[in-house]
C-alpha positions, 0 to 999 in steps of 0.5 A: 566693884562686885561681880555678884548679881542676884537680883534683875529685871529681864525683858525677854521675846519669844520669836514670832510665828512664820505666815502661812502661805496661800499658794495654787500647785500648778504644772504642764496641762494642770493649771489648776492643781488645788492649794498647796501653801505650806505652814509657817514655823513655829517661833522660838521659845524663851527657856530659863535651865538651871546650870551649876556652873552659874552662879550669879545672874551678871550677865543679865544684868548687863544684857537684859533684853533677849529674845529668840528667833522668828519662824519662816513662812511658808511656801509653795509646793506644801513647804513648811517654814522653819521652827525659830530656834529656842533661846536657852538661859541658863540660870544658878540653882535657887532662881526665883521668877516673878512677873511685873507684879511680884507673882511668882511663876517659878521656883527653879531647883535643881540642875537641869530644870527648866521653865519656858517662861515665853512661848513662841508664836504658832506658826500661821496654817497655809492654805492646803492646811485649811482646804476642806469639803466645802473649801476646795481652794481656799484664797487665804492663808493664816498670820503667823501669831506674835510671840510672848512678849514680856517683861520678869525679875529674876530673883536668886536664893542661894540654895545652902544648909546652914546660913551664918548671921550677924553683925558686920565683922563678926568674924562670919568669913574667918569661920567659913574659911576655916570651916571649909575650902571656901577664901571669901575676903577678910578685913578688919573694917565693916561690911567686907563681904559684899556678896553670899560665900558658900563653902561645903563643909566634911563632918564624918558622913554628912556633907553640908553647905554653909553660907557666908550671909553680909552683916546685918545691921538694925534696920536691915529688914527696911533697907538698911546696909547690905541685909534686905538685898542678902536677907532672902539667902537666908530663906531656903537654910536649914539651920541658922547659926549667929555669929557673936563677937565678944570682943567687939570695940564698941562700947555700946554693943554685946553679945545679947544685945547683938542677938536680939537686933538680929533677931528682931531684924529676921522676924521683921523679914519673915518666915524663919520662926521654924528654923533651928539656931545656933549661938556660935561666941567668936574670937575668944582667943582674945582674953576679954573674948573668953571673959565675956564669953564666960559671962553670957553663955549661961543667960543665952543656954537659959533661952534655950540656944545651943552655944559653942565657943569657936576662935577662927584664928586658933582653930578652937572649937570648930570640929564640936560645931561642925558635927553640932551642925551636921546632927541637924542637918541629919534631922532637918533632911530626915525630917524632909527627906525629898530635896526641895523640889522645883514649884510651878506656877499653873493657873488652870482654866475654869471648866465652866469657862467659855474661853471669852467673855463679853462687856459693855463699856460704853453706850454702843461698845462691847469688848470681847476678850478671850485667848481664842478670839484674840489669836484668831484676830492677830493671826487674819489679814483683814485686807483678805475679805476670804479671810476676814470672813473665816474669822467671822465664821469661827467666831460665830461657831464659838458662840460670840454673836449668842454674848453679843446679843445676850449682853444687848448688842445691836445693829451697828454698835461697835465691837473690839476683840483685844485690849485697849491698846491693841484692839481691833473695832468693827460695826457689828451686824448680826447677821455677819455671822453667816458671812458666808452668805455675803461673799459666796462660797468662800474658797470654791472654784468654779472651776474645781467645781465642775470636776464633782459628781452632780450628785456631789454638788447637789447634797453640798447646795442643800448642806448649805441651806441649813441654819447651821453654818458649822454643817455648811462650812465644816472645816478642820481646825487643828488649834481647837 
């Protein structure tokens, strides 16, 4: 049973934010000492880092839900919530990110590199965090925002200088072995190598790795034998080198024929026309090997390869390759003399984009959606009439209800902020926007209110009968 993993599907959560607290400092002959409820912590974030030391994504593979840790909620006397602590990854250098869909969202090389691949709720603000001018004590306090939720494939691509093709037994893992420190398992029957060998190879100055790609057969491209699921090894090499066995005992197979089903297997993949190759003709040790050898190499020296007669078993021939390989290397390296580098996916926003957008799906329903108004629903308790009138303010501030009646929304049809599956649907009133009006002066206290100047509470009556709520309820948002 192979230990070797590089393909998996991971479903991985982000930790949730902690609640705010809605909290009132109270002491000895100061009952009413204005809010004090501290923020909820921030939720964990879910982190793939690039280790060395992993080199397949097994683990994964047997445990592929993870998640992080939630934040705390807030409390009183101004305490904050803990953060929720970050789960790490770690993952081999070359991991490829997709989501569901095939996208990809990082390309992670290097050691050390890292991508945050979900992110932790906010924690929710307590309600000395959202006391203001017009809001002395308010009654409420913010949900702390679910953390992402998603589920990705991780993909790995062994990051190696030269990789080695061909047919089943062809005597790829004899030549790796022998060419360098590296002991993959050699057998006389096909398809012996299960998994990618890499072995670092010494050619005077230049240090290389050389990968030990499973046969390939025809129909690899489509599925067939181990090569789909090793093909994409082959992607990140420099130079790739056929292994060509002339003393195979199938009748019906040679050397050039071999070349031409790998090659048409490889073009079928994709995006290899611009690599170097190399033909190496293996196990002429064997005297019809060396026979057959003499008779192919002039027809493949006419297409244009560089040939190279190797014995695995008898050491022939391995020094001239290794430094036929070194010299390209030097070139493909002189040619891209910055190592490839980590590739991040970043979708950036339209500056001509509102943050929302507003549909009519039905006769009487409008959908609003949007990364703001979605938060701000998720983080309001709706059993909170305070609350749910902040909400209304704060949509209303970023133009929802101007959509609404541009897109032709009337008195009493409804309106969904989310998704259809986790929507939240209300009877839309036109004037709920200066919900202010229906529930008073939300967050004053009578109470507080006789301790300012009557000058004071005079200029913040007459703000409150301008049209422009944003002047009546001015208020701090730290997450705008």
């Amino acid at each position: 049973m192979t230990t070797f993993v590089d393909r998996v599907e991971l479903h991985i959560a982000a930790g949730n934010g902690g609640h705010g607290c809605a909290s009132v400092h109270r002491e000895k002959f100061k009952p009413l000492g204005g809010p004090d409820g501290g923020n909820g912590g921030r939720g964990g974030d879910v982190i793939l880092v690039v280790d060395q030391d992993v080199t397949t994504l097994i683990d994964y593979h047997h445990r592929p839900h993870r998640g992080a840790t939630n934040g705390k909620p807030g409390a009183g006397d101004n305490r904050d919530g803990a953060h929720g602590k970050d789960l790490v990854l770690p993952v081999p250098d070359g991991t490829v990110v997709l989501d569901r869909k095939g996208e990809v969202l990082a390309d992670l090389v290097g050691q050390g590199t890292r991508f945050v691949v979900g992110r932790g709720g906010r924690g929710g603000l307590g309600n000395a965090a959202l006391a203001s001018a017009r809001r002395k004590a308010p009654g409420f306090a913010l949900l702390g925002e679910p953390g992402e939720v998603r589920d990705i494939v991780l993909e790995l691509k062994t990051v190696a200088d030269v990789a080695l093709v061909g047919y089943p037994s062809a005597g790829k893992s004899s030549l790796i072995s022998v060419l360098s420190a590296a002991k993959p398992k050699i057998a006389d029957y096909p398809f012996t190598t299960l998994v990618p060998n890499l072995g670092v190879v010494t050619a005077g100055s230049t240090v290389y790795t050389v990968a030990d790609v499973p046969g390939l057969i025809p129909g690899a491209s489509q599925g067939r034998g181990l090569g789909l699921e090793f093909l994409r090894h082959v992607e990140r090499c420099s130079v790739l080198v056929h292994v060509l066995d002339t003393a195979t005992l199938e009748t019906e197979r040679d050397p050039l024929s071999d070349l031409d089903v790998i090659e048409a297997e490889l073009a079928e993949y994709g995006g290899l026309d611009n690599r170097p190759r190399v033909v190496v003709l293996n196990k002429v040790d064997i005297p019809d090997g060396q026979d057959l050898a003499d008779m192919v190499r002039p027809d493949l020296e006419a297409r244009g390869y560089q040939v190279f007669e190797v014995s695995a078993v008898a050491r022939k021939g391995l020094k001239e390759l290794s430094f036929a390989l070194a010299a390209l290397i030097d070139e493909a390296r002189a040619a891209a003399p910055r190592q490839e580098s980590t590739r991040i996916v970043i979708r950036p926003q339209a500056v001509d984009d509102s943050g929302f957008t507003v549909t009519r799906e039905a006769e009487g329903l409008f959908r609003v959606r949007g990364e703001k108004p979605e938060r701000w629903v998720r983080q309001t308790d709706f059993n909170n009439d305070e609350a749910v009138g902040y909400l209304a303010d704060r949509l209303n501030r970023l133009g929802v209800e101007d959509e609404l009646l541009k897109a032709g929304a009337r008195e009493g049809d409804g309106v969904a902020i989310g998704d259809e599956d986790n929507a939240v649907v209300f009877d839309w009133e036109p004037t709920m926007a200066a919900g202010a009006e229906m529930l008073g002066r939300r967050g004053e206290d009578h109470r507080l209110d006789a301790s300012r100047p009557a000058a004071q509470r005079r200029r913040d009556r007459e703000a409150e009968r301008q049209d422009d709520p944003d002047r009546a309820y001015e208020e701090f948002d730290p997450f705008e």
